[in-house]
Wavefront OBJ file of the C-alpha trace (Angstrom):
o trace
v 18.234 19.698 1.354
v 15.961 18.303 4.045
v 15.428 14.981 2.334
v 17.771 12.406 0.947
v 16.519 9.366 -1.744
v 18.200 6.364 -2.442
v 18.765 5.151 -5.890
v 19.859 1.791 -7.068
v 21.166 1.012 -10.320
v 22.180 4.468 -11.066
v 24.744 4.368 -13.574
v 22.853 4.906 -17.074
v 19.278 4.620 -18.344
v 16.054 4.829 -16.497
v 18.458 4.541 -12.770
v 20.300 7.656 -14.258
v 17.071 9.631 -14.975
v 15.555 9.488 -11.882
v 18.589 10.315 -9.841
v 18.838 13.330 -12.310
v 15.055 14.067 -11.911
v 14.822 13.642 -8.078
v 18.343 15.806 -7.970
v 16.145 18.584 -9.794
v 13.163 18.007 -7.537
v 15.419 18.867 -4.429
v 16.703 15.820 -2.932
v 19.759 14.629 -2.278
v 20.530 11.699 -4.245
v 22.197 8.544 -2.986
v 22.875 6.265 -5.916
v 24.345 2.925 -6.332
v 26.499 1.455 -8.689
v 28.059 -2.160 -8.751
v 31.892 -0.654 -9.456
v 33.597 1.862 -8.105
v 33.841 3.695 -11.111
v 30.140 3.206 -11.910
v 30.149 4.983 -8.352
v 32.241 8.066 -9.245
v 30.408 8.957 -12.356
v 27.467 8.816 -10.389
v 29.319 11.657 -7.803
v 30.081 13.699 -11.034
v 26.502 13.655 -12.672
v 24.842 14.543 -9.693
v 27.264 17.047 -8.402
v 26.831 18.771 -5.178
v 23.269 17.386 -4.937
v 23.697 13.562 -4.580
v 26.636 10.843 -3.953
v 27.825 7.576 -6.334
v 28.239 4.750 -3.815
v 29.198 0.948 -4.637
v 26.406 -1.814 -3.922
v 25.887 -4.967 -5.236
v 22.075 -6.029 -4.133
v 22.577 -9.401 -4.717
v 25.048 -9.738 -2.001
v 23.648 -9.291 1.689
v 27.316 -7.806 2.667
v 27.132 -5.350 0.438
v 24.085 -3.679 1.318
v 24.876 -3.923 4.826
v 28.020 -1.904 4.203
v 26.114 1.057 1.762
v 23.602 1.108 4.521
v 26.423 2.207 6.698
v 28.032 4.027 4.375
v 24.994 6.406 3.688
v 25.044 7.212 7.637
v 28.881 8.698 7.220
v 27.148 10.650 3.842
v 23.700 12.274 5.529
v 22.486 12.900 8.840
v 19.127 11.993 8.402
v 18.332 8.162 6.642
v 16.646 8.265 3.041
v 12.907 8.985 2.883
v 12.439 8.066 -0.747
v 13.620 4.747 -2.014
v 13.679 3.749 -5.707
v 14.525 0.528 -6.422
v 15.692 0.176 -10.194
v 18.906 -2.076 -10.098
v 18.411 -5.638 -12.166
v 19.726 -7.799 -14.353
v 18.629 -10.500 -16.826
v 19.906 -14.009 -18.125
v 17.504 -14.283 -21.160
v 16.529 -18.162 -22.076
v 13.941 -20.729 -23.183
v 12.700 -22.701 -19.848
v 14.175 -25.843 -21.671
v 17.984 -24.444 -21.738
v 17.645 -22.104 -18.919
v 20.529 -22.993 -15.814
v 19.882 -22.929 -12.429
v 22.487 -20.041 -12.604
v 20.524 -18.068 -15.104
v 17.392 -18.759 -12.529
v 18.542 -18.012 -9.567
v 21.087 -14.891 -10.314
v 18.022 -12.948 -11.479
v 15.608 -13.687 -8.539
v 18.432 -13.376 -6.181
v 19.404 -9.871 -7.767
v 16.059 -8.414 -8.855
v 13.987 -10.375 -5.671
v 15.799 -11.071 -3.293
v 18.134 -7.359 -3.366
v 15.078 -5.478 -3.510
v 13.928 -7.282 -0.192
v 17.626 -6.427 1.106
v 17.457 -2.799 0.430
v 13.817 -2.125 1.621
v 14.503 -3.751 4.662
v 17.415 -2.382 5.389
v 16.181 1.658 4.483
v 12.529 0.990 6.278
v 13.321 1.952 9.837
v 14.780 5.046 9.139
v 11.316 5.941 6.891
v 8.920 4.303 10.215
v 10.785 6.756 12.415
v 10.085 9.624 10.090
v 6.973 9.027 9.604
v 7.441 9.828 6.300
v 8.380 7.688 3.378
v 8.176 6.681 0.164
v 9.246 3.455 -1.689
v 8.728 2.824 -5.689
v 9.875 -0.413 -7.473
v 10.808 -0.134 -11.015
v 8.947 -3.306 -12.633
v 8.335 -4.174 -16.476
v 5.268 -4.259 -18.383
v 6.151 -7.919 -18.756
v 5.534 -8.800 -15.463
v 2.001 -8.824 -16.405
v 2.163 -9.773 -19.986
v 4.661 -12.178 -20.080
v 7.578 -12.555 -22.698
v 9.211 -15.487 -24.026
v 12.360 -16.599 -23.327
v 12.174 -14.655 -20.052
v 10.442 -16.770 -17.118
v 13.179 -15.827 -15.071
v 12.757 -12.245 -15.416
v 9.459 -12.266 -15.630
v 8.742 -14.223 -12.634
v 11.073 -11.528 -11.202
v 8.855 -8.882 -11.889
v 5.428 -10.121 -11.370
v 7.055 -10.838 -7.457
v 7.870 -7.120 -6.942
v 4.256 -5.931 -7.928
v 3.054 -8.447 -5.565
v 5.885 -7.216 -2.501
v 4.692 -3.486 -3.395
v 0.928 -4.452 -2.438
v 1.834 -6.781 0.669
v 4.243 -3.702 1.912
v 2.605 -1.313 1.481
v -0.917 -2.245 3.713
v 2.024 -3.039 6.653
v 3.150 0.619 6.036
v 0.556 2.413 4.779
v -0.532 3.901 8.836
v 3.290 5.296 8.645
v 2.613 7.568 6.224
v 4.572 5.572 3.645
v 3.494 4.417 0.227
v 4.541 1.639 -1.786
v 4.139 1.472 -5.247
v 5.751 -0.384 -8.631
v 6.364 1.625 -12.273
v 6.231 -0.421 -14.849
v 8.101 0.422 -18.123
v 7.331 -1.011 -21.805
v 10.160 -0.513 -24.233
v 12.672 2.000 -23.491
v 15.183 3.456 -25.390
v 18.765 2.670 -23.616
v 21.749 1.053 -24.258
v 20.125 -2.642 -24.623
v 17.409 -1.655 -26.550
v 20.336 -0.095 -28.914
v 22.115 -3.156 -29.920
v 18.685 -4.827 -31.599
v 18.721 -4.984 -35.501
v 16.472 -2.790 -37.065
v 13.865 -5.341 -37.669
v 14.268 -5.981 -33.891
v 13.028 -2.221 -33.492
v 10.435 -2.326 -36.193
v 8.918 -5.120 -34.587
v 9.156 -3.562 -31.104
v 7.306 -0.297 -31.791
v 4.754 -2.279 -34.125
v 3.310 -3.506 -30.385
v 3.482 0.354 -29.536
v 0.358 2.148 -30.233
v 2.111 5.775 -29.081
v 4.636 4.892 -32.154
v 7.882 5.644 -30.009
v 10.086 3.576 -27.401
v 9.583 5.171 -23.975
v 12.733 7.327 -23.021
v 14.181 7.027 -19.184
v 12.895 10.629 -18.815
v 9.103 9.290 -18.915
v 10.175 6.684 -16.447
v 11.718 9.071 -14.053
v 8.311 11.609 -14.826
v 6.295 8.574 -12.799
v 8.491 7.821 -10.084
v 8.700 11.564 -9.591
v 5.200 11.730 -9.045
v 5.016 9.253 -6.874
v 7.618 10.167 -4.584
v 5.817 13.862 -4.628
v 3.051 15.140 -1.973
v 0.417 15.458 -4.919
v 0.648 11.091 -4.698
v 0.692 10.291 -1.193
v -3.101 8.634 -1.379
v -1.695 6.392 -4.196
v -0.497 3.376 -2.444
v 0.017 -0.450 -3.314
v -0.549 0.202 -7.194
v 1.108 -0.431 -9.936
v 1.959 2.538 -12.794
v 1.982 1.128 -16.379
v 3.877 3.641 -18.203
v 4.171 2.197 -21.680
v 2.833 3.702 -24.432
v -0.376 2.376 -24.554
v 1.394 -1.245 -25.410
v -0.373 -3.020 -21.706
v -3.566 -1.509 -20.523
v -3.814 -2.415 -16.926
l 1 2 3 4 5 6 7 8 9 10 11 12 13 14 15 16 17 18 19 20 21 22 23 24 25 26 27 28 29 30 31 32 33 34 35 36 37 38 39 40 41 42 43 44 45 46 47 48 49 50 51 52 53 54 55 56 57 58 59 60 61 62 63 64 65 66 67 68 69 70 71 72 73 74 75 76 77 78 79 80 81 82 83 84 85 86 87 88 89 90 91 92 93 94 95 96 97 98 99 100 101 102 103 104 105 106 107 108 109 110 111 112 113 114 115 116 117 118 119 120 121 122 123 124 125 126 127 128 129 130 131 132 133 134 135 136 137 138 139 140 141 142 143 144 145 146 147 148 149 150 151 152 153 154 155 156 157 158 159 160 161 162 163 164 165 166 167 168 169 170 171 172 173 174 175 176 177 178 179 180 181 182 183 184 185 186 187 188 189 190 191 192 193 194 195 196 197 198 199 200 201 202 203 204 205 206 207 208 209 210 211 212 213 214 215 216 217 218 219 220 221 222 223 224 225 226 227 228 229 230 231 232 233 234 235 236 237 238 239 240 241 242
């Protein structure tokens, strides 16, 4: 395999998919998990094509060390770099902490900046790269009870865009999914009047599954997209026309 991608948040849902669907596309698969037993089950899934590592991208120490860690892994740095790990710390403005704030910028912002940064200069000296962030459809239309991660959100469309005219003569696109509603493990442990209310707002009549995720960020990483650059996907049923 001539080219390696690097996956954050890899463990389960739409992280899982796309390491799966990238594996399938003929890359070797870096991802990350915040344990090291998120990390092995990673190794199994993927096989001989990809690697479970640990990262936590809200710590600046512990992306310096999987950056290091990927050189003992592959000779050649990671060309494609997907950038699904977050978390969220759901409250109204009026009882939100400045924990609950600042964990979710400082994971979902501030890692993502970590990450990028730290996986560019291999992709400038290829000449070849490409980066997706994994957004939300509420980055644009807002949701209550979420400032935090919305605010989140709405900051990584806004990084794709600025990154991606600084890159864009390095043959390296930039570019943000955003999913509506998908089916995983959070999305689970709503009532079903939670759900019924949820896929009222869907015109498609179905949560999204991780597989139509991966579908776009497979795409994008593909030669078919490289004159797609700074944009933003909206892959959500028809919920958010953008």
């Amino acid at each position: 395999m001539d080219k390696t991608a690097f996956v954050t948040g890899a463990t389960r849902g739409i992280g899982a998919a796309i390491a799966a669907k990238l594996s399938s596309s003929g890359y070797f698969v870096i991802g990350t998990a915040t344990s090291q037993s998120g990390a092995e089950a990673i190794t199994t899934a993927l096989g001989s094509a990809g690697r479970g590592i640990v990262l936590d991208v809200a710590d600046a120490e512990s992306v310096s060390q999987a950056i290091e860690a990927v050189a003992g892994i592959v000779e050649n740095p990671p060309v494609v770099l997907v950038n699904n790990a977050g978390i969220t710390k759901d409250n109204l403005m009026l009882r939100m902490s400045e924990d609950e704030w600042s964990n979710v910028i400082n994971t979902n912002v501030n890692g993502l900046f970590r990450v990028t940064k730290g996986l560019l200069r291999g992709m400038i000296k290829a000449r070849w790269g490409r980066i997706v962030n994994v957004g939300s459809v509420v980055g644009r239309m807002g949701n209550p009870g979420q400032a935090n991660y919305v605010a989140s959100k709405s900051a990584i469309e806004g990084f794709s865009r600025s990154l991606a005219l600084e890159v864009a003569s390095r043959n390296i696109t930039v570019n943000t999914v955003a999913p509506g509603f998908v089916a995983t493990d959070m999305t689970e442990e709503l009532n079903d009047e939670q759900k019924t209310a949820m896929l009222a707002r869907i015109p498609a009549g179905r949560m999204g599954q991780p597989e139509d995720i991966a579908g776009a960020v497979a795409f994008l990483v593909s030669d078919e997209a490289e004159y797609i650059t700074g944009q933003t996907i909206q892959v959500n049923g028809g919920m958010y026309a953008a």
